[in-house]
C-alpha positions in Angstrom: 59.1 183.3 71.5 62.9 183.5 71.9 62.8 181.3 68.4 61.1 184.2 66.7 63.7 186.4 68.4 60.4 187.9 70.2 61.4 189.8 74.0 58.6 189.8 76.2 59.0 192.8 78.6 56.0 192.6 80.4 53.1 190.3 81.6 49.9 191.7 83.1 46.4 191.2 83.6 43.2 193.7 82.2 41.0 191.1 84.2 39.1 190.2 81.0 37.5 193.9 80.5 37.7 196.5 78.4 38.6 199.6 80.4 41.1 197.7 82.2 42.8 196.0 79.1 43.2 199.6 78.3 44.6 201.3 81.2 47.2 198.1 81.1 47.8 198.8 77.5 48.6 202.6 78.2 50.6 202.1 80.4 52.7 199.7 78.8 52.8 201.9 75.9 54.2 204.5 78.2 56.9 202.3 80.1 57.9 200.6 76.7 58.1 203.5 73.9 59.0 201.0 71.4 57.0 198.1 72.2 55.8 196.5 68.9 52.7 194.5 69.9 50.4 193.8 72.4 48.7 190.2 72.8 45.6 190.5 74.8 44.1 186.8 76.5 40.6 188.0 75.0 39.1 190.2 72.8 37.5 192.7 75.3 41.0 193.8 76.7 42.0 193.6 73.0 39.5 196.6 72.6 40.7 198.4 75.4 44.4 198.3 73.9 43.5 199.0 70.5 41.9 202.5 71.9 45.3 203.0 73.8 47.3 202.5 71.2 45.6 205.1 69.0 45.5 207.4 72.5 49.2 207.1 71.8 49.3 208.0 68.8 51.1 204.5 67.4 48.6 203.4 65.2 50.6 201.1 62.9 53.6 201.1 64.8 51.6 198.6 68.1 49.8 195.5 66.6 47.2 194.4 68.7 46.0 190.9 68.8 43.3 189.2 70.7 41.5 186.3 71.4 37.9 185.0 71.0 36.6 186.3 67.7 33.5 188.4 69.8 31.2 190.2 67.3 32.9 193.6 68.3 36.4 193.3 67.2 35.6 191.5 63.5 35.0 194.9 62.0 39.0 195.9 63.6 40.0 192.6 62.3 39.0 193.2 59.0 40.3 197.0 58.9 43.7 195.8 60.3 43.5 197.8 63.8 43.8 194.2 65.3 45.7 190.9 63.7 43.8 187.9 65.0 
C-alpha cells in the first residue's frame, strides 16, 4: 500500500454480514469525510457499504470493493457500484 501511496486510516471488522459491514462502513464514512475506498474481506459487508456509501451521498466519490464474487453483488460489479 505505501508503494501505491495508499493511507489506510482504519481497520475493522463487519463480522462477515451485511448490516454490520454497513454500520462499519457509515461510520467510517462519517469519521473520514474524504475517504476514497472501502475494501470489504467479503462480499456481504461489501453490500452493506455500498448502501452506506450511497446513504452518504458519495456515490462515485467511495469505491467499494469486495471479495467472493457471491451471486448478489455481480449485478453492482457490472454497474460499477462495486470494483472487484
Amino acid at each position: 500500500m505505501e508503494a501505491a501511496k495508499i493511507k489506510i486510516v482504519s481497520v475493522q471488522s463487519g463480522n462477515w454480514e451485511i448490516d454490520k459491514g454497513n454500520a462499519v462502513a457509515s461510520a467510517m464514512l462519517n469519521e473520514y469525510p474524504d475517504l476514497k475506498a472501502l475494501l470489504a474481506g467479503n462480499d456481504s459487508m461489501a453490500l452493506g457499504a455500498v448502501s452506506a456509501v450511497r446513504a452518504a451521498g458519495k456515490v462515485g466519490a467511495v469505491q467499494v470493493v469486495g471479495y467472493d464474487n457471491i451471486k448478489a453483488i455481480q449485478p453492482m460489479l457490472r454497474d460499477g457500484r462495486v470494483l472487484a
